[in-house]
C-alpha positions as CSV (number, residue, x, y, z in Angstrom):
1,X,57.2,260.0,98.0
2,X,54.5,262.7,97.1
3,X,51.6,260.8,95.0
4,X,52.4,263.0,91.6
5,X,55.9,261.4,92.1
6,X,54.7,258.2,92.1
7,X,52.4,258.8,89.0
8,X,55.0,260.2,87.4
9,X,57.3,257.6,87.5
10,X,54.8,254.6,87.0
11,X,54.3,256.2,83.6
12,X,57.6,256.6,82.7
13,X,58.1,252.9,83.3
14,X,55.5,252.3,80.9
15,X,57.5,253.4,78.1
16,X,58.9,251.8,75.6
17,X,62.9,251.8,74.9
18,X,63.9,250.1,72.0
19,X,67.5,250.1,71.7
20,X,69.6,247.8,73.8
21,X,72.2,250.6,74.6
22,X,69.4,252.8,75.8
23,X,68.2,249.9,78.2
24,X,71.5,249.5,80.0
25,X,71.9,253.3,80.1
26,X,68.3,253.2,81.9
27,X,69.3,250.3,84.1
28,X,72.8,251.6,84.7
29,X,71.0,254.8,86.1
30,X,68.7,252.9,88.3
31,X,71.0,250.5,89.8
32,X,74.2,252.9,89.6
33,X,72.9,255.6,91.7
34,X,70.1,253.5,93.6
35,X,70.8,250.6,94.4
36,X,73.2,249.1,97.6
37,X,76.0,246.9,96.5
38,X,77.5,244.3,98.4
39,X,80.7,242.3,97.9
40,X,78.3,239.8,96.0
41,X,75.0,241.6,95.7
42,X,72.8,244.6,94.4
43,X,69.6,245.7,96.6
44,X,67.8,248.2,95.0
45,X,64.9,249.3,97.3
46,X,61.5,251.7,95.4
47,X,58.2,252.3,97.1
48,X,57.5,251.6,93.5
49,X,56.1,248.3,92.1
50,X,56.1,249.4,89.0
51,X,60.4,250.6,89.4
52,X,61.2,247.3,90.8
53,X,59.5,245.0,88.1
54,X,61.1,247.6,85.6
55,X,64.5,246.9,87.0
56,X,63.7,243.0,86.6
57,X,62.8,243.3,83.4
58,X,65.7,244.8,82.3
59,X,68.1,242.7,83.9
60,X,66.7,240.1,82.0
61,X,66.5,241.5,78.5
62,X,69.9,242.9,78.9
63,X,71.7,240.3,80.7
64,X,69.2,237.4,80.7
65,X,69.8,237.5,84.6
66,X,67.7,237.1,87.4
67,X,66.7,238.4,90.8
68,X,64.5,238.1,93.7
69,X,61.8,240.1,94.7
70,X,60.5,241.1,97.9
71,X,58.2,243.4,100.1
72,X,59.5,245.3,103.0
73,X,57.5,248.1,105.2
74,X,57.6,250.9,102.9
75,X,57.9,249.5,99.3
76,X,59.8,246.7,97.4
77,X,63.1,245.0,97.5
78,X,65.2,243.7,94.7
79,X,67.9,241.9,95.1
80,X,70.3,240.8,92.3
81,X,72.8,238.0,93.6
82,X,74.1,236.5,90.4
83,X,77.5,236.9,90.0
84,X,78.3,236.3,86.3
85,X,74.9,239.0,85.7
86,X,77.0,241.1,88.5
87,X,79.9,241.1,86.7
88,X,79.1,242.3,83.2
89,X,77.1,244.6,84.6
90,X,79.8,246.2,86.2
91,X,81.9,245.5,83.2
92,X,79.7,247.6,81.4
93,X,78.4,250.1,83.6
94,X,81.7,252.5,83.1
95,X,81.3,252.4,79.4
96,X,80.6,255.5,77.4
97,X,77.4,256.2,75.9
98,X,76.3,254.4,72.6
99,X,73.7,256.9,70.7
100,X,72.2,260.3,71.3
101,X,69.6,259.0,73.3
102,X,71.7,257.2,76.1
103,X,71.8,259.9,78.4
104,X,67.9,260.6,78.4
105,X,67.8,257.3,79.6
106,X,70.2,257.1,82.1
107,X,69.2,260.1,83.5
108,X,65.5,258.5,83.5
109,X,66.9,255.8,85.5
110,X,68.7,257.6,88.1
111,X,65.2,259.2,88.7
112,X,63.5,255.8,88.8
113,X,65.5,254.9,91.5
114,X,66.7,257.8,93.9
115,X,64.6,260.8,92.3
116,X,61.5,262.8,93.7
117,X,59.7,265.6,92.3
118,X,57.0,267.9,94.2
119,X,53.3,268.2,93.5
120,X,53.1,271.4,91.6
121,X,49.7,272.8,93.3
122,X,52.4,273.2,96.5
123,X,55.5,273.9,95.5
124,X,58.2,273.3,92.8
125,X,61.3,271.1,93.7
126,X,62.9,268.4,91.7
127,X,65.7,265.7,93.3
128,X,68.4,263.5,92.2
129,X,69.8,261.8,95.1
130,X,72.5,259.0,95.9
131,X,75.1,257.4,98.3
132,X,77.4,257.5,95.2
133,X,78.7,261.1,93.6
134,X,76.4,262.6,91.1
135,X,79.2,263.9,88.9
136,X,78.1,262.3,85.7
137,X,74.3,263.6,86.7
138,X,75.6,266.9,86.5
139,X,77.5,266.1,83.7
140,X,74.0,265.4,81.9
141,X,72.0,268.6,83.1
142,X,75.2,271.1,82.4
143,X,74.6,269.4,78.7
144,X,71.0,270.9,78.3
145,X,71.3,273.8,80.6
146,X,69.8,273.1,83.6
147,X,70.5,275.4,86.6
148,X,70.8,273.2,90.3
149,X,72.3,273.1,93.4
150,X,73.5,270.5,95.3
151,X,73.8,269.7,99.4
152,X,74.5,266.5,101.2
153,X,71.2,265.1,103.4
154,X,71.6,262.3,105.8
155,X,74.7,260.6,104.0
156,X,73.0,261.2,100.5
157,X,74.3,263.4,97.8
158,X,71.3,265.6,96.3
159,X,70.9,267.3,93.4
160,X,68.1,269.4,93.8
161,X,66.2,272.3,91.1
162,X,63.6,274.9,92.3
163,X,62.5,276.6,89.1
164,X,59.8,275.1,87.5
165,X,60.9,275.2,83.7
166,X,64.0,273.8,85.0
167,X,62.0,271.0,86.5
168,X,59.7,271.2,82.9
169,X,62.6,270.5,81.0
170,X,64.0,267.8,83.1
171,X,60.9,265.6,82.9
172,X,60.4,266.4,79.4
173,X,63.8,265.1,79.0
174,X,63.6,261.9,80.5
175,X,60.4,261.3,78.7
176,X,57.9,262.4,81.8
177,X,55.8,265.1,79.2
178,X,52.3,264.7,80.8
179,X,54.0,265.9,84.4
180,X,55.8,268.6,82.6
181,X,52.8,269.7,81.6
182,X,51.1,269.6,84.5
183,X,53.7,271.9,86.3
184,X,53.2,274.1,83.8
185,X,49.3,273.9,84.0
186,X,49.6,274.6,87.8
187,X,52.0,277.3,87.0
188,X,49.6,278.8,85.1
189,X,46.8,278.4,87.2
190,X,47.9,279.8,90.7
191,X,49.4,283.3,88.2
192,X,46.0,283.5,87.4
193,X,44.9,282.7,90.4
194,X,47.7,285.4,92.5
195,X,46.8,287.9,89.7
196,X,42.7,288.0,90.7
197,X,43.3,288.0,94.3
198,X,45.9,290.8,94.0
199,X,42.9,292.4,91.7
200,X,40.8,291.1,94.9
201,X,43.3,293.5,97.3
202,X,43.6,296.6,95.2
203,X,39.5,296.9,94.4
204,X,39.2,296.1,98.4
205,X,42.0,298.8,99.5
206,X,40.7,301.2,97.0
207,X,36.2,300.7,98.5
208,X,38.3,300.8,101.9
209,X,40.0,304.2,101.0
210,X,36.5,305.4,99.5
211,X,34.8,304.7,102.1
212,X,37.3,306.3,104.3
213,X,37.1,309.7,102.1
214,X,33.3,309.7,102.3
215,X,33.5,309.5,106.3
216,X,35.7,312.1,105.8
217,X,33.8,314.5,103.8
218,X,30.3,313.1,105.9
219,X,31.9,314.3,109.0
220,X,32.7,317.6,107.7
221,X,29.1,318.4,106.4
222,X,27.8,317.3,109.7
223,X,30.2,319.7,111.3
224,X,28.8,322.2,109.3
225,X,25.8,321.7,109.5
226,X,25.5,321.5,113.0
227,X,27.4,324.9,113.2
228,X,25.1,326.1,110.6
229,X,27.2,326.8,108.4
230,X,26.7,324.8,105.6
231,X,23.7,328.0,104.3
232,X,27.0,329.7,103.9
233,X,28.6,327.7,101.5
234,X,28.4,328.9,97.4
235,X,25.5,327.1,95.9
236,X,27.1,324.9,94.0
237,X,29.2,323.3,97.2
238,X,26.2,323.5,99.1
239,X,24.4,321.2,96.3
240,X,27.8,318.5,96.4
241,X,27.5,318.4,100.1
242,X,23.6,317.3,100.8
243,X,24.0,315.1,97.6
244,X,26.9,313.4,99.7
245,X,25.1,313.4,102.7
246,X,22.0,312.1,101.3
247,X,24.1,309.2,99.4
248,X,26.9,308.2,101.5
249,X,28.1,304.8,99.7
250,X,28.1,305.8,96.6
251,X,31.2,306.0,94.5
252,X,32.7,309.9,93.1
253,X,31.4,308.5,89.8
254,X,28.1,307.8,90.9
255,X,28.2,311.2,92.9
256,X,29.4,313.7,89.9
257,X,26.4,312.3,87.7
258,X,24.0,312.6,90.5
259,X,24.8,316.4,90.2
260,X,22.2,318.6,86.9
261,X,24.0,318.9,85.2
262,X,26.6,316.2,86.1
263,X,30.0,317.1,86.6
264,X,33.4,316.0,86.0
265,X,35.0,313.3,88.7
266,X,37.9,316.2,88.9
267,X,35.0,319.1,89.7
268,X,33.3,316.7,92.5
269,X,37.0,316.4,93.8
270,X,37.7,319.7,93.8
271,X,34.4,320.8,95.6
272,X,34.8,318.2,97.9
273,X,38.0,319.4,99.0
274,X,36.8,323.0,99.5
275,X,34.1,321.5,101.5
276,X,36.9,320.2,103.8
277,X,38.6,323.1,103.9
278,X,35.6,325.0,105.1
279,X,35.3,322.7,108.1
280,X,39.3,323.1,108.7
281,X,38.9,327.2,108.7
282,X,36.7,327.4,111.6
283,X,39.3,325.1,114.0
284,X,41.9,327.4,113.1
């Protein structure tokens, strides 16, 4: 689990939910879609402390059940053993939701427990994953219009979204606003950040193609010149091509105002081509 995933759903465990209906639809989520069930048992596993003692917690205020906890290589283990707290919890966990708010919260849960979401600064993906089917999940983001796509990885079903205000209005909907809007703060930063280096490219192809003109129109004075040839040219050609050979880095802007009196960008352009075509003549 990325380290923005982690933050992201240690804060959302800090928040408060106040009515009991909302609390079973967050639990319900989390040990629905996360957790392994047994004949007599429920094992929900979270790299997450903060998920697991969540989970606790809940059981108890909703149930007044309780559970073991353990560590295990790569995270936290909870196991819920009770059978009467097993029961009404599966009594209950087919029930329809109770207010407006129930499915924010379930949908929190299921990410609590089997969800991931990608540091913004690399890329944008969000997950919902599960050994059960994720038909009520999709149920949920049909409901505010979220576009995903689901595949099947290793066993698990996966919902997964790529588009980052998908993945904004996800976490703002499960209550995660602060990661919403630091996708959207990285989203803005690399546009900016694509938008100067593209500025970066077309100022370095444009010097590259003015320098590549200036060799171009260098050479042909030289040629000139060494032919001796470049006497011959009208005066006012003559005049563009020593001011190019005696400034060869200079920009056409820069050139044209060297000239007295200066002259239009479209004048040193068109001089500079009949210097070319001078040089051309004589090959022919």
């Amino acid at each position: 689990m990325s380290s923005f995933a982690l933050k992201t759903k240690e804060s959302l465990c800090e928040l408060n939910v106040k009515g009991l209906c909302c609390k079973k639809a967050q639990l319900f989520g989390m040990l629905l879609y996360g957790a392994k069930q047994g004949i007599d048992e429920m094992i929900l596993y979270s790299e997450s402390e903060a998920v697991i003692s969540l989970t606790e917690r809940l059981i108890l205020e909703c149930y007044g059940g309780e559970c073991e906890i353990d560590y295990y290589s790569n995270g936290f283990r909870l196991i819920l053993n009770d059978k009467s707290t097993l029961f009404e919890i599966m009594r209950d966990i087919s029930k329809k939701p109770v207010c407006s708010k129930c499915d924010n919260h379930m949908l929190r849960g299921v990410f609590l427990a089997g969800g991931s979401v990608n540091d913004p600064e690399k890329s944008y993906r969000l997950e919902f994953k599960s050994m059960r089917k994720l038909d009520n999940i999709k149920e949920i983001l049909d409901k505010i219009n979220i576009n995903y796509k689901t595949t099947v990885r290793d066993s698990y079903n996966v919902i997964y979204i790529k588009e980052s205000e998908s993945i904004e209005d996800i976490l703002n909907f499960i209550g995660a606003s602060s990661a919403a809007f630091e996708i959207m703060n990285a989203k803005i930063t690399k546009e900016i950040r694509n938008g100067v280096n593209r500025a970066n490219n077309c100022d370095t192809a444009n010097f590259s193609k003015a320098i590549r003109a200036s060799r171009k129109h260098i050479d042909a004075i030289k040629k000139l010149k060494a032919e001796n040839r470049l006497a011959l040219l009208p005066e006012n050609i003559r005049i563009t091509a020593e001011l190019r050979l005696e400034n060869p880095g200079v920009s056409l802007a820069e050139l044209a105002s060297l000239h007295e009196p200066a002259i239009t960008k479209s004048g040193l352009n068109h001089r500079l081509s009949k210097i070319l075509e001078f040089a051309e003549n004589e090959e022919k």
